[in-house]
Backbone bond lengths (Angstrom), bond angles and torsions (degrees), N, CA, C in turn:
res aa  C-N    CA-C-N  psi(-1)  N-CA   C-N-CA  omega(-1)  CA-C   N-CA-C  phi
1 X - - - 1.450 - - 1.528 109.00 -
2 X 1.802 113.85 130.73 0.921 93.57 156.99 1.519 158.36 -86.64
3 X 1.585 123.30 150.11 1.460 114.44 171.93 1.455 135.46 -14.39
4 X 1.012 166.69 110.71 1.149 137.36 -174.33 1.770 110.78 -128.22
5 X 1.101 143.50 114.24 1.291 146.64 148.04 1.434 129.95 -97.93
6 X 1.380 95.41 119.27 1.821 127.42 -164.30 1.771 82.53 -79.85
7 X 1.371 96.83 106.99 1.933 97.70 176.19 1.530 109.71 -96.66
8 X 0.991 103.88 142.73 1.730 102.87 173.69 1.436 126.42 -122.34
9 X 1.493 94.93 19.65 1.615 95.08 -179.67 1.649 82.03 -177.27
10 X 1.564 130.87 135.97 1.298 144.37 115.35 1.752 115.72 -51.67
11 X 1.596 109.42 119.59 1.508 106.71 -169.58 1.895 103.32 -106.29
12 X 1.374 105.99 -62.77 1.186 108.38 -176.94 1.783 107.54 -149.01
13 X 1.854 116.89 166.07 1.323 91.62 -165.23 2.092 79.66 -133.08
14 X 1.122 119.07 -173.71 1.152 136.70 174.32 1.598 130.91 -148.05
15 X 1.235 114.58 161.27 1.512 96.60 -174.23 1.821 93.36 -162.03
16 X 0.921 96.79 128.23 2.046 147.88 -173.59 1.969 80.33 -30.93
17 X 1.224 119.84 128.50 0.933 118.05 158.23 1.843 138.73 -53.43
18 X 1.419 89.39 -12.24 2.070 102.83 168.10 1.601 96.22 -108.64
19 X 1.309 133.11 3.69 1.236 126.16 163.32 1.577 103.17 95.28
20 X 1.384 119.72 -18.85 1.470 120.64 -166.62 1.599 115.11 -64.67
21 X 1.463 110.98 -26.83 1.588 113.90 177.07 1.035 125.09 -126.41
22 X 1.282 137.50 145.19 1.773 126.98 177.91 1.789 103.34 -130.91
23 X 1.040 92.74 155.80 1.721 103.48 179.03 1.422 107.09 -125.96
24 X 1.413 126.01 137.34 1.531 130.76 -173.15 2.070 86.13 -120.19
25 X 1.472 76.76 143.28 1.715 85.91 -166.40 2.043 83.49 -103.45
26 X 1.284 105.04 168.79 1.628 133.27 165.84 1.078 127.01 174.74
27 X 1.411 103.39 157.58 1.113 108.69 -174.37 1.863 104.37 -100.82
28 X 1.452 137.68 139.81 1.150 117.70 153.44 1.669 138.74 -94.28
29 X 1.383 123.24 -175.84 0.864 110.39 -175.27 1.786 134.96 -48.07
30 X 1.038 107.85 -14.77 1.509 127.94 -172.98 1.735 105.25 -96.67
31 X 1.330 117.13 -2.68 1.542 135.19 155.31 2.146 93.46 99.09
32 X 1.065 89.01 7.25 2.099 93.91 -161.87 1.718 83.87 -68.28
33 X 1.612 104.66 168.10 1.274 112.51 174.85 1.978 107.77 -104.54
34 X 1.441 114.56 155.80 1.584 96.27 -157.81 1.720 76.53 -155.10
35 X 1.625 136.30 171.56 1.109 150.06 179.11 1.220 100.33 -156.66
36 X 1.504 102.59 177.26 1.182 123.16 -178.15 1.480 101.92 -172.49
37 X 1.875 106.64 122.29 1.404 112.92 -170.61 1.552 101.71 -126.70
38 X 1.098 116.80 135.39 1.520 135.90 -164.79 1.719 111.74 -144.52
39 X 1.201 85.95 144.43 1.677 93.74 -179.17 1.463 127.88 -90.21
40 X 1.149 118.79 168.03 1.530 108.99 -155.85 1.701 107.81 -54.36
41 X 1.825 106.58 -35.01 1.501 107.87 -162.01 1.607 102.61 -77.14
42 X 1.431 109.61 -8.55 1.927 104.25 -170.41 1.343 104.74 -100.90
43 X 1.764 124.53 -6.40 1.354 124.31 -170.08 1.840 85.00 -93.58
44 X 1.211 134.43 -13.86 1.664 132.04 -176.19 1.258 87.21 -80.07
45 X 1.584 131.01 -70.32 1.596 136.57 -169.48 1.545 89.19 -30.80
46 X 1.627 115.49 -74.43 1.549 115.47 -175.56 1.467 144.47 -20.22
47 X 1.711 88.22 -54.03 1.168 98.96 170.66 1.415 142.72 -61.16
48 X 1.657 94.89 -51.96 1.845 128.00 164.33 1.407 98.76 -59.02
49 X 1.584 145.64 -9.37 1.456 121.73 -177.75 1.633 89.44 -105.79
50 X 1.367 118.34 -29.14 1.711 102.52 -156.82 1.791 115.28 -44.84
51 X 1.484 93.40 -64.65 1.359 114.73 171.44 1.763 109.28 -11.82
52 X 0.971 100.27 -70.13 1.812 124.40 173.78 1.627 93.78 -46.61
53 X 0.955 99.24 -107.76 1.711 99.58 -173.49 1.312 124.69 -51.84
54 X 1.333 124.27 17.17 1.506 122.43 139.60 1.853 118.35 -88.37
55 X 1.413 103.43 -10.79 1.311 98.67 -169.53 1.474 106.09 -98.29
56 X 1.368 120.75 -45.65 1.594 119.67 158.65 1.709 101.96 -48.56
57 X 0.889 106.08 -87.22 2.122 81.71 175.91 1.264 133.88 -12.50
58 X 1.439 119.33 -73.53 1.318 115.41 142.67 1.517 130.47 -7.70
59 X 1.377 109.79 -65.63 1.407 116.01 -152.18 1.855 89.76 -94.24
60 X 1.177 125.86 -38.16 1.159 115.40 159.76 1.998 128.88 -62.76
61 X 1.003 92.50 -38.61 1.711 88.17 155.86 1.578 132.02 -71.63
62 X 1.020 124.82 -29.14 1.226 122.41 173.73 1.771 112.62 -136.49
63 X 1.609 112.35 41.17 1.286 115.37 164.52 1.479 117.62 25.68
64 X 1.230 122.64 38.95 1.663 126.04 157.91 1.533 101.60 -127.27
65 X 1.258 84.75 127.33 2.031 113.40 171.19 1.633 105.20 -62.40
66 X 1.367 108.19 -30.15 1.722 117.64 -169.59 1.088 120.64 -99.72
67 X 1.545 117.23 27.32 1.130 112.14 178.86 1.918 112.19 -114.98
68 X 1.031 119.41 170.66 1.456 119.90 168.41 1.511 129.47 -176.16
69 X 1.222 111.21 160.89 1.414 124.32 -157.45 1.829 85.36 -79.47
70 X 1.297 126.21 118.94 1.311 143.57 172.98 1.761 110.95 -123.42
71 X 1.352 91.52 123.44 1.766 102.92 -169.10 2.022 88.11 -114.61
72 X 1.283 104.17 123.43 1.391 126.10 166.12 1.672 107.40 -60.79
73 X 1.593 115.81 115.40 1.179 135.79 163.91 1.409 133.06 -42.47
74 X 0.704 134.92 65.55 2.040 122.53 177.36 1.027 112.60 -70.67
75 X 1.287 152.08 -36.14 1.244 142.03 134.74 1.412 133.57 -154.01
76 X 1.318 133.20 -157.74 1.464 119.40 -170.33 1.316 98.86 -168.08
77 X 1.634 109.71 139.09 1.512 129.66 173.99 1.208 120.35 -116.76
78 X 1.703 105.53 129.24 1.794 104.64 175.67 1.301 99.80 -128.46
79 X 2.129 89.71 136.42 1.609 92.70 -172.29 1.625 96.93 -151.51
80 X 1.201 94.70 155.48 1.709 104.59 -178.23 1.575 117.44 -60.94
81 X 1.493 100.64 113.22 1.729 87.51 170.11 1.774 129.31 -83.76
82 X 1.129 113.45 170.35 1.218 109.66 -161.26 1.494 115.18 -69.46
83 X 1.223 106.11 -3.35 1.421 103.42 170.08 1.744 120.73 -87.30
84 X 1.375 116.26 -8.89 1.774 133.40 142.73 1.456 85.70 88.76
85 X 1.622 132.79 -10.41 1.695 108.38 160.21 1.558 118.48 -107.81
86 X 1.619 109.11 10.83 1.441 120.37 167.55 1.498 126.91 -109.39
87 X 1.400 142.47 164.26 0.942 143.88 143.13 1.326 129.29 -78.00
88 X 1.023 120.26 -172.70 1.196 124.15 154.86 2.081 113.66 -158.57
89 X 1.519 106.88 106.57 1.282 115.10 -172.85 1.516 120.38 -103.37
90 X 1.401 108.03 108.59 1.262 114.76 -168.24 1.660 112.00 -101.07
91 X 1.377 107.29 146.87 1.292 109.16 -163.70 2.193 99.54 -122.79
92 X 1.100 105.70 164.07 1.752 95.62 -176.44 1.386 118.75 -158.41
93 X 1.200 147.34 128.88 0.870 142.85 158.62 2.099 149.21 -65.77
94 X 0.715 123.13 170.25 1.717 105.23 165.58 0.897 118.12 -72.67
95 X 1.524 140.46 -34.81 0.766 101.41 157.87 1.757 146.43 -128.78
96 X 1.371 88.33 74.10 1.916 104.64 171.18 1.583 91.20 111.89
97 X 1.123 140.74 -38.47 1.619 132.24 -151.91 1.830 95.33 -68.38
98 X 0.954 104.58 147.81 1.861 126.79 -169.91 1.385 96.70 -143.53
99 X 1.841 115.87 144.63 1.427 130.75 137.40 0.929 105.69 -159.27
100 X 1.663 97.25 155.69 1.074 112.90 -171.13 1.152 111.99 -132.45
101 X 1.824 126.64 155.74 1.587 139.74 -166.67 1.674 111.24 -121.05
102 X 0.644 95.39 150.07 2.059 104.18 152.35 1.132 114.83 -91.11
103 X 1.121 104.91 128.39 1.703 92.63 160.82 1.501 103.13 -156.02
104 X 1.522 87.71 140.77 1.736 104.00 173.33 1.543 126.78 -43.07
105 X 1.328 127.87 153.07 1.332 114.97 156.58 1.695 125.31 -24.54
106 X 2.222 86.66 -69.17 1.547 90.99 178.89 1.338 125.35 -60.72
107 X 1.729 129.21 -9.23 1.057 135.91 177.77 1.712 113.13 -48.26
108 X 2.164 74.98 -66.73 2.017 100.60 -174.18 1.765 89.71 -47.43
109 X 1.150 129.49 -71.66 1.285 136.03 -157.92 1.427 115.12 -28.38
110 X 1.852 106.68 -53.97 1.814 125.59 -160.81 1.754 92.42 -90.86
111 X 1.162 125.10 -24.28 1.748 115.31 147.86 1.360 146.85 -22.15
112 X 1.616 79.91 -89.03 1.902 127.45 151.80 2.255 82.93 -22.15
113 X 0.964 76.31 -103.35 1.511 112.13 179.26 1.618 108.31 10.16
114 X 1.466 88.77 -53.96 2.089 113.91 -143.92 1.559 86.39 -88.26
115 X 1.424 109.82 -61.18 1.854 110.51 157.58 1.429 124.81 -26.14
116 X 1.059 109.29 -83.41 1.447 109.21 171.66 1.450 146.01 -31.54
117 X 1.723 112.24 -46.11 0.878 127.42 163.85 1.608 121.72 -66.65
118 X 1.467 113.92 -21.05 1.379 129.65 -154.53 1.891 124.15 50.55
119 X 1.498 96.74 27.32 1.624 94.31 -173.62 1.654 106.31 -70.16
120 X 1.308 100.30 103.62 1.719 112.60 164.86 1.303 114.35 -76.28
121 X 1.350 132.00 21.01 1.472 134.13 -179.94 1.886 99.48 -116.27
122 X 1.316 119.85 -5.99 1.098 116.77 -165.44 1.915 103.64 -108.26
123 X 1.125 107.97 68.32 1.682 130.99 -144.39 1.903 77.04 -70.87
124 X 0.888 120.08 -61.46 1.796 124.96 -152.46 1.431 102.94 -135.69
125 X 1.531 109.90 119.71 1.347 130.58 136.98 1.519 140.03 -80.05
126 X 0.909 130.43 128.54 1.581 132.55 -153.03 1.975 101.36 -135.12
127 X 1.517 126.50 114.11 1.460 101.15 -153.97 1.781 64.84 -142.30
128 X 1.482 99.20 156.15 1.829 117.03 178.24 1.730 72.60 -121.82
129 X 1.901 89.31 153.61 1.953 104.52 -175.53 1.215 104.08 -97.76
């Protein structure tokens, strides 16, 4: 069976001086102190699932399909990645949160594009690389 700790607060997190491991500190409900240390390749799994399972939460708490977790912009950087036929467009918040995408030429281009024109009917782009 697994462990299970009911957390009630994320406190502070750490990360392995070669970068290979990080530890997320908490506290749980019972006020005790508890961690959790993960390696660089399971904190990526982490990341790429949260998104997801904040939005089924969401959509299971308040039964709308149309709703979503929206983080306010402060600004955003696009810059050539080192592979010279990708980008890489980073987006950021106030406070500290960053991500970042790839995107193709034709990506930047059908963007560019969707901006410009202001077509608000063009809800979702879907592009294979």
């Amino acid at each position: 069976m697994a462990h299970d700790i009911e957390v009630a607060a994320l406190t502070t997190f750490e990360v392995a001086p070669d970068g290979a491991v990080l530890r997320m500190k908490m506290k749980d409900v019972h006020g005790a102190e508890a961690a959790l240390t993960l390696p660089l390749s399971c904190l990526n799994q982490l990341i790429m699932t949260l998104p997801r399972m904040a939005q089924q939460a969401l959509k299971a708490q308040f039964r709308d399909d149309s709703l979503k977790f929206v983080f306010p912009a402060d600004g955003w950087q696009l810059e050539q990645a080192t592979d010279l036929k990708s980008y890489i467009l980073t987006f950021g918040t106030p406070d500290g949160f960053e991500a970042s995408f790839s995107l193709s030429r034709t990506q930047i281009d059908a963007l560019a594009d969707t901006l410009a024109t202001g077509d608000r009917h063009q809800r979702e782009a879907r592009w294979s690389n």
